[in-house]
Backbone as a ProteinNet text record, in pm:
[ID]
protein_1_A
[PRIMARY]
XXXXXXXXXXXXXXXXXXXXXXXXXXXXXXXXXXXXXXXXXXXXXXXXXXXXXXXXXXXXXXXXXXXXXXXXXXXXXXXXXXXXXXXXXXXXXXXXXXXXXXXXXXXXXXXXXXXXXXXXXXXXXXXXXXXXXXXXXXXXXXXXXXXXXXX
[TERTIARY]
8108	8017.9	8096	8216.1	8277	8358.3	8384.6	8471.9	8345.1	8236.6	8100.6	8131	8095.6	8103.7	8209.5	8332.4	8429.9	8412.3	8391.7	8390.9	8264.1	8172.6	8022	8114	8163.2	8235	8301.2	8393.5	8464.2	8412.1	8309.7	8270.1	8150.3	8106.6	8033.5	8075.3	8223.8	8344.2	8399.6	8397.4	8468.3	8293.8	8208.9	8097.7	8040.8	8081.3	8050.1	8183.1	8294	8424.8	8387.5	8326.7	8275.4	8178.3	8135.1	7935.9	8026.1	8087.3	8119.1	8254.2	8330.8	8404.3	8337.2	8169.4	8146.8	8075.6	8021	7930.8	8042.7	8154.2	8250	8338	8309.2	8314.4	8237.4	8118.6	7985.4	8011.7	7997.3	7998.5	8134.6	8248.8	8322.4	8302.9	8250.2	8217.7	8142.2	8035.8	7918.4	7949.9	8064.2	8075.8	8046.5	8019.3	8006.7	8108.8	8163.3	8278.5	8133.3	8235.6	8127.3	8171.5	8081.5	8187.1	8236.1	8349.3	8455.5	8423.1	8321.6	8272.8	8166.7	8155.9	8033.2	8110.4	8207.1	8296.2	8376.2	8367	8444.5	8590.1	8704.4	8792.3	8849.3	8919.1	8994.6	9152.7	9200.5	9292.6	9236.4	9332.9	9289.2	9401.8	9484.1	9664.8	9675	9757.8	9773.1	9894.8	9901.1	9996.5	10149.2	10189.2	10340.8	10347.9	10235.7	10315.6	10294.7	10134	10179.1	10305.7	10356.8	10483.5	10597.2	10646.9	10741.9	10671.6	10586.2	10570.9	10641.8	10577	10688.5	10794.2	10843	10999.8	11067.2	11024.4	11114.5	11091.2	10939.6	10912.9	10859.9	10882.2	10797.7	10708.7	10787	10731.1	10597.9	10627.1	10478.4	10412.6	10467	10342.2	10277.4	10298.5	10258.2	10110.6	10203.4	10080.6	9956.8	10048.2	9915.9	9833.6	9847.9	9748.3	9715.3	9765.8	9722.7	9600.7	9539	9385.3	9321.2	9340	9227.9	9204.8	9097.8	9005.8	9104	9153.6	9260.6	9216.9	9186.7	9165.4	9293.9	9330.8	9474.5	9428.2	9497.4	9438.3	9609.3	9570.8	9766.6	9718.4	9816.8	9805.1	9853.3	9740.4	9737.1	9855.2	9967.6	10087.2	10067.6	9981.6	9922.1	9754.6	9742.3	9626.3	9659.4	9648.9	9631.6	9512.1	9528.6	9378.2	9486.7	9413.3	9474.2	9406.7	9480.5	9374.4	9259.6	9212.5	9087.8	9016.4	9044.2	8954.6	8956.9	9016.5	9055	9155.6	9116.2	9212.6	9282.5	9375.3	9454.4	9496.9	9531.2	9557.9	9681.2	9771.7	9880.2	9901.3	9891.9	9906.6	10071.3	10129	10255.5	10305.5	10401.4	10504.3	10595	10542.9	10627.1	10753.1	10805.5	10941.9	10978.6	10944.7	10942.4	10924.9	11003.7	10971.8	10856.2	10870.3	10781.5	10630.3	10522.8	10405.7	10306.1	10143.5	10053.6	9994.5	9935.9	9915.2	9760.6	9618.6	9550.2	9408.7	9397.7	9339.1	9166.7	9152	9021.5	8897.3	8816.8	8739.1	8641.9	8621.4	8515.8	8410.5	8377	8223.3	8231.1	8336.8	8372.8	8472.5	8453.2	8552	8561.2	8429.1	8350.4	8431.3	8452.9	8455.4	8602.9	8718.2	8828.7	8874.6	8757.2	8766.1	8812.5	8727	8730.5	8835.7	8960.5	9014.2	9189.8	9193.2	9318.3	9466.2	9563	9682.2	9725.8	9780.9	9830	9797.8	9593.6	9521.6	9491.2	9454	9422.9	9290.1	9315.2	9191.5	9211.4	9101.3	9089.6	9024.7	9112	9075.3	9085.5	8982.6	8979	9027.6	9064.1	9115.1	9132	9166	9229.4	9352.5	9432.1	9602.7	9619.9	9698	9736.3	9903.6	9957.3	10077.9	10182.3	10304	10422.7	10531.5	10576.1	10692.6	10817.3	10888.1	11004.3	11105.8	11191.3	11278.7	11316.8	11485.8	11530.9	11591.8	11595.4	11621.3	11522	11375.9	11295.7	11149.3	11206.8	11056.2	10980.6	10960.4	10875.5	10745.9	10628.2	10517.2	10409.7	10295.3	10202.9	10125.2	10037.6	9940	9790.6	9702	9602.7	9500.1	9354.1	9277.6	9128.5	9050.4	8896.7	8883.9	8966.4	8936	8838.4	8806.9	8686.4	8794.4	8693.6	8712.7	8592.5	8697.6	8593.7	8515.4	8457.1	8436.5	8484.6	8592.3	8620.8	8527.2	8503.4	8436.8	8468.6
5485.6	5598.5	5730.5	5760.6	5855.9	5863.9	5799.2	5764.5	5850.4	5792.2	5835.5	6010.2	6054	6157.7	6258.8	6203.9	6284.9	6291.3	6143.7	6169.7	6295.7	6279.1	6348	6493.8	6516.9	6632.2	6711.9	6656	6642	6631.4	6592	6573	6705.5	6760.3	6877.3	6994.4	7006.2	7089.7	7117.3	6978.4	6992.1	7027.2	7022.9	7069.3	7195.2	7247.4	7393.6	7523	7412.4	7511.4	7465	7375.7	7330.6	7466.2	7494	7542.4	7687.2	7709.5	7859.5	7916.1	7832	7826.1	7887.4	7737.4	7780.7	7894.1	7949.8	8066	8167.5	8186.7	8272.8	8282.9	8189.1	8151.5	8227.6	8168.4	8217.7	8334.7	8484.1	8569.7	8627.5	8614.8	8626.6	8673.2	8551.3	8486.9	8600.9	8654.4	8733.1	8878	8874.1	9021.4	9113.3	9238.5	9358.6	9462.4	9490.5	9599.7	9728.5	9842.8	9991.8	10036.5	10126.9	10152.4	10334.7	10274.8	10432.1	10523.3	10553.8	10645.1	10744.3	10648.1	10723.9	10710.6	10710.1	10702.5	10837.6	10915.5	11046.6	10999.3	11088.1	11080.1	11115.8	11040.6	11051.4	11211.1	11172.3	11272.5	11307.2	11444.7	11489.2	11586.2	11455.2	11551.7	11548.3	11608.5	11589.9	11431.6	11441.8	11310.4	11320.4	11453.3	11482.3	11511.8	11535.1	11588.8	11417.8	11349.1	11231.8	11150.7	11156.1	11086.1	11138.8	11268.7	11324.4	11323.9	11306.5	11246.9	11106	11005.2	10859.1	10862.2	10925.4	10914.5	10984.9	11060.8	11122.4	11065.6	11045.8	10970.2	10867.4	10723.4	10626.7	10540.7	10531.6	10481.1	10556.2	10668.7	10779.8	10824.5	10801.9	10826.2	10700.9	10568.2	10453.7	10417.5	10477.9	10489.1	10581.8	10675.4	10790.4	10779.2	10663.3	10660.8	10525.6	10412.7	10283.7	10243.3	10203	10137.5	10268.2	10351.3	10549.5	10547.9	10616.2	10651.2	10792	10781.6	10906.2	10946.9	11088	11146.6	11237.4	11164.7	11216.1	11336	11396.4	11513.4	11496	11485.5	11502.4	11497.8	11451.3	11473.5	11328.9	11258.7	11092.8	11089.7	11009.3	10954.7	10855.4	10762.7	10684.8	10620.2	10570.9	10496.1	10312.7	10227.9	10115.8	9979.4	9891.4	9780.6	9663.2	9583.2	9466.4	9342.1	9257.4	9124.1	9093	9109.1	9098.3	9193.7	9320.6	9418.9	9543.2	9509.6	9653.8	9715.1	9846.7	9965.1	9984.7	10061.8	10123.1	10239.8	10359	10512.6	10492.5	10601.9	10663.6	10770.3	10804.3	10961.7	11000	11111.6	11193.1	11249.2	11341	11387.1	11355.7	11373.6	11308.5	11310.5	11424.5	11417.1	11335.3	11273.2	11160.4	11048.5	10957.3	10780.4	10736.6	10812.6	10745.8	10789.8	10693.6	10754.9	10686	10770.3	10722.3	10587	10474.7	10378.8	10336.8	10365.5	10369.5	10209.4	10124.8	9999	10050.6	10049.8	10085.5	10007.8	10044.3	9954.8	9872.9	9748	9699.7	9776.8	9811.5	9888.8	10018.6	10047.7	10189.5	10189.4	10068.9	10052	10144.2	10174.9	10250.1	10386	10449.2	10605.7	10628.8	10507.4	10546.4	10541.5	10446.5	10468.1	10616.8	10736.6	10833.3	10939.5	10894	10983.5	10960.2	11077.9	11083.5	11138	11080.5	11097.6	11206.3	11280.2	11429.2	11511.7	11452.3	11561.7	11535	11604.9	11622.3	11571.6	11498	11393.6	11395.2	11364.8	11320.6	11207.4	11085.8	10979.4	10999.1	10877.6	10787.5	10664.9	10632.6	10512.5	10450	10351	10287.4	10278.9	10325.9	10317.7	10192.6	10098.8	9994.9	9957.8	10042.5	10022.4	10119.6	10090.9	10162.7	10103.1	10121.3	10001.2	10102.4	10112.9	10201.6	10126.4	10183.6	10197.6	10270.8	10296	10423.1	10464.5	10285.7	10356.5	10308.7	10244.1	10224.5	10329	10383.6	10499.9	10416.4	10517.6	10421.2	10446.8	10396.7	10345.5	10342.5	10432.9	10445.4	10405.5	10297.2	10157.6	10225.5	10261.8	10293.5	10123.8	10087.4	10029.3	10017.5	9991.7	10060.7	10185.8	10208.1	10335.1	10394.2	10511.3	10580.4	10711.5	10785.3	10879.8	10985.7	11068.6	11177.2	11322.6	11311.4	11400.4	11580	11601.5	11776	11881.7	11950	12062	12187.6
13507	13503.8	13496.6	13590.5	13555.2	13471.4	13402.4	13192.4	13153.7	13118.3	13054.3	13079.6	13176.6	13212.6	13134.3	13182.4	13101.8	12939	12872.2	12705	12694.2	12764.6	12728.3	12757.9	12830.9	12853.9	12749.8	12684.5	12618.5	12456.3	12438.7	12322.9	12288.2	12461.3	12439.6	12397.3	12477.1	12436.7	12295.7	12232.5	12131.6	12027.6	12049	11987.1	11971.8	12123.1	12137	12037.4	12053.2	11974.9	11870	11759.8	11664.8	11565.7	11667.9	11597.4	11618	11742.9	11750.1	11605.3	11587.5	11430.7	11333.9	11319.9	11226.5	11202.9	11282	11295.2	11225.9	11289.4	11321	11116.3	11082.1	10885	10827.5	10870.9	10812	10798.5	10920.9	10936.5	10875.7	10876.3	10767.7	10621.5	10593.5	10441	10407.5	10494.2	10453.4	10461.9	10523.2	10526.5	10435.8	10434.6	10366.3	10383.6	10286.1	10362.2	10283.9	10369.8	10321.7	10241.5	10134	10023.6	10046.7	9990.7	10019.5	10000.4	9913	9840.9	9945.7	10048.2	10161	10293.7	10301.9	10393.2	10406.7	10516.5	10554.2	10536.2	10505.6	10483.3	10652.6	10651	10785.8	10764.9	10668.9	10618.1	10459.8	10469.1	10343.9	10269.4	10219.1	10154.4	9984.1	9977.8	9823.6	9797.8	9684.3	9678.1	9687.7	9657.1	9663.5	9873.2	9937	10026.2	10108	10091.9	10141.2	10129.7	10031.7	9953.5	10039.7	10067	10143.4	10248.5	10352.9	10503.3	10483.7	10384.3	10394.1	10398	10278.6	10297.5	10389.9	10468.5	10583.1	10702.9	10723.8	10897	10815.9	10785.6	10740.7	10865.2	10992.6	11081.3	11155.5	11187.9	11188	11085.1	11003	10874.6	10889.5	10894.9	10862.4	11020.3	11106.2	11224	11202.3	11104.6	11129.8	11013.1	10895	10789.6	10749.1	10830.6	10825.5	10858.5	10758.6	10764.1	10781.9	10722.5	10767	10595.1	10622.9	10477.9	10451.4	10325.8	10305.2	10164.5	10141	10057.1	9974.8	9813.1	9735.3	9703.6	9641.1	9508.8	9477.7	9338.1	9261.9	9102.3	9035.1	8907.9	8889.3	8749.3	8715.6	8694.3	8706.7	8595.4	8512.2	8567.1	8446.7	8522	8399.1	8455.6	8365	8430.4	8408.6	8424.9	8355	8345	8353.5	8446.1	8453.8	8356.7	8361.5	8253.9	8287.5	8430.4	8512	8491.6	8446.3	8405.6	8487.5	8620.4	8739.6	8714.3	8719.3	8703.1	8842.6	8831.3	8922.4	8824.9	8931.2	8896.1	8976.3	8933.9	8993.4	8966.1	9104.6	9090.6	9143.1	9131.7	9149.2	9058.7	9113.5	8999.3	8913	8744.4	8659.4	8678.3	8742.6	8760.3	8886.1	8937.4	9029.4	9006.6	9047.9	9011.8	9139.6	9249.7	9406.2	9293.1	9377	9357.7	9479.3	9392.9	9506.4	9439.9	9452.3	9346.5	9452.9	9332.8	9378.9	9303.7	9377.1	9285.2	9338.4	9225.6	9178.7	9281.2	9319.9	9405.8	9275.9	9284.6	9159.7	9144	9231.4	9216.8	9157.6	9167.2	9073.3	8969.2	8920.2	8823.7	8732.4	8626.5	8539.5	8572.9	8704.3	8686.3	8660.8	8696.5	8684.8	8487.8	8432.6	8258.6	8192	8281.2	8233.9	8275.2	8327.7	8404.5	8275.8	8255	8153.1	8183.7	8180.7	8198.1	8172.4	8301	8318.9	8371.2	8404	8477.2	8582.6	8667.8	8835.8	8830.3	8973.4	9014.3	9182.3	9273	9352.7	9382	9443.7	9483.1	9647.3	9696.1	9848.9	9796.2	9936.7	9912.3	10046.5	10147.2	10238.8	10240	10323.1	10308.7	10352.9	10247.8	10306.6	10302.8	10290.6	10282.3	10213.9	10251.4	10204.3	10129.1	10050.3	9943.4	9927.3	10007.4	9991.3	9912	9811.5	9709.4	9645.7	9702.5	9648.5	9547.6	9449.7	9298.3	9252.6	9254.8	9138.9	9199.8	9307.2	9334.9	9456.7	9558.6	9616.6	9661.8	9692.9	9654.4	9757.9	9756.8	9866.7	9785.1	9820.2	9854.1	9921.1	9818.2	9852.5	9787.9	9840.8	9832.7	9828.3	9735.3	9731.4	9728.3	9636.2	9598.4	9501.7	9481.9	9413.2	9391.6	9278.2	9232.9	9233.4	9332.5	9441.5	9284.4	9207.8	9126.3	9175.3	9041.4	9081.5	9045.4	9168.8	9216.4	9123.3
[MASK]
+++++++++++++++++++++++++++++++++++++++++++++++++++++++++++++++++++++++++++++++++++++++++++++++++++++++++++++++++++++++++++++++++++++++++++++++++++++++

């Protein structure tokens, strides 16, 4: 009788961490992220001076703009389409190899079509990272980004 006891135990346990998993998938799976576009900007720099906060403090820059809704303003260096059809922008100074590198959110794919190499734009984006390299340029990692229309 007390064997019985323990498997029933044991088998309730492993049922309850079972259902709570899957819930915990589900809700995952379903997520919604918000889109950037209605999201306050946490900061609000241009792209040459974000670029020189990295390269001088990379460890406090990286605290102070990781995962924050950050608003660029700079000038395109290029714009690119991948085989999948998403753009990414880069913004900085031509006379610079570093830049800001900004991947298009899908949902706004359409607005980055219209944006032409050389001219000033403001994007949002999610900072997700920093790619330092000091001979091929190095590289601020924006994500879901949009293109904030100029005023």
């Amino acid at each position: 009788m007390k064997r019985r006891k323990i498997v029933m135990l044991i088998l309730g346990v492993v049922l309850a961490v079972g259902v709570a998993v899957t819930l915990y998938i589900i809700k995952e799976y379903n997520r919604i992220h918000k889109d950037t576009a209605d999201l306050k900007p946490d900061y609000s720099v241009s792209a040459a001076n974000m670029l020189q906060e990295f390269q001088t403090e990379e460890q406090s820059s990286n605290k102070k703009y990781w995962d924050k809704v950050v608003q660029v303003d700079g000038v395109v260096k290029d714009v690119s389409k991948d085989e999948k059809g998403f753009y990414s922008v880069i913004m900085g100074e031509s006379s610079s190899m570093s830049s800001v590198r900004c991947s298009m959110d899908s949902v706004h794919n359409k607005e980055a079509e219209g944006i032409q190499k050389g001219s000033p734009a403001t994007i949002r984006g999610i900072c997700a990272g920093f790619n330092a390299d000091e001979l091929l340029g190095s590289d601020i990692i924006l994500v879901r980004c949009v293109v904030i229309p100029q005023k």
